[in-house]
C-alpha positions in Angstrom: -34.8 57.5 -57.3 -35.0 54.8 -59.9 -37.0 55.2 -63.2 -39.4 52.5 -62.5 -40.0 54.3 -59.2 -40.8 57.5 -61.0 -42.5 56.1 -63.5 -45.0 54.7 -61.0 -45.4 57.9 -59.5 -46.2 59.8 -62.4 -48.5 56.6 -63.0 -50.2 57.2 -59.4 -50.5 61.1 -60.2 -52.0 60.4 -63.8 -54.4 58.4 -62.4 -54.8 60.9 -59.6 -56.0 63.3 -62.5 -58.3 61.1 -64.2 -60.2 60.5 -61.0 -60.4 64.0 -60.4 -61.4 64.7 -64.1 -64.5 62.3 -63.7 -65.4 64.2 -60.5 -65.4 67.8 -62.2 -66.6 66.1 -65.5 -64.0 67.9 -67.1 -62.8 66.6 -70.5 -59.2 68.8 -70.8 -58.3 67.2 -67.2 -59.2 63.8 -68.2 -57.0 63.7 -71.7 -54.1 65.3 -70.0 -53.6 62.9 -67.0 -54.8 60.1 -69.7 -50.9 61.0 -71.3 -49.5 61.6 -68.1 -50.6 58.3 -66.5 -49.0 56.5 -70.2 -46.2 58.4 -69.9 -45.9 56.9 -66.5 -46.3 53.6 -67.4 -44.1 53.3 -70.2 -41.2 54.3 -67.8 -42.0 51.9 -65.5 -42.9 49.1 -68.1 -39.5 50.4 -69.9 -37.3 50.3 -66.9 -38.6 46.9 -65.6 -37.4 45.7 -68.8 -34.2 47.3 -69.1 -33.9 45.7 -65.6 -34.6 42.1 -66.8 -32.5 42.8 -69.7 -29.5 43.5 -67.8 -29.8 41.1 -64.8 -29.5 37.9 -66.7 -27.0 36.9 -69.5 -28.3 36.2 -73.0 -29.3 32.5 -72.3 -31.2 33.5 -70.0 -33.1 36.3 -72.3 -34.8 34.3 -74.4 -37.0 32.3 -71.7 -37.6 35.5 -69.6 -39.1 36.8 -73.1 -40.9 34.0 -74.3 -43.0 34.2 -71.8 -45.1 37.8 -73.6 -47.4 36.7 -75.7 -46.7 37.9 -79.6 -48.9 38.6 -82.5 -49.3 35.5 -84.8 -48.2 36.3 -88.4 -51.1 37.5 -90.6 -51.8 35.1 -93.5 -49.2 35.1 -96.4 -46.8 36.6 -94.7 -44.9 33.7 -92.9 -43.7 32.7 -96.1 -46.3 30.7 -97.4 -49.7 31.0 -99.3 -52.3 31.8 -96.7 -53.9 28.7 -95.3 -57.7 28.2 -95.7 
């Protein structure tokens, strides 16, 4: 099994909990499959990168990644004085 395979089904199971949580109205349930379904999702989020990563060569990276939006500097900090 891959990891972005398992990391969808421990994605599908977390979610499986917090559903089931809601239904019992029981808090414990809900913030354990909360971190399960996370967990889940950074494997798959992880792998599916590591896949991109991998499948092209490094000209190729840079477009692939340009397309994630990025946080904008905060003021001051690009090297400048902050801009009114």
């Amino acid at each position: 099994m891959t990891a972005q395979r398992i990391g969808r089904v421990v994605f599908l199971a977390g979610w499986s909990g917090i559903i089931t949580s809601i239904a019992l109205s029981s808090l414990a349930l809900f913030i354990a499959a909360t971190v399960i379904a996370g967990t889940g999702q950074g494997i798959a989020i992880s792998s599916a990168t590591r896949g991109l990563l991998y499948a092209g060569t490094l000209a190729d990276r840079a477009p692939i990644f340009g397309a994630f939006p990025g946080r904008e500097p905060a003021e001051g900090r690009h090297g400048g004085p902050p801009q009114p």
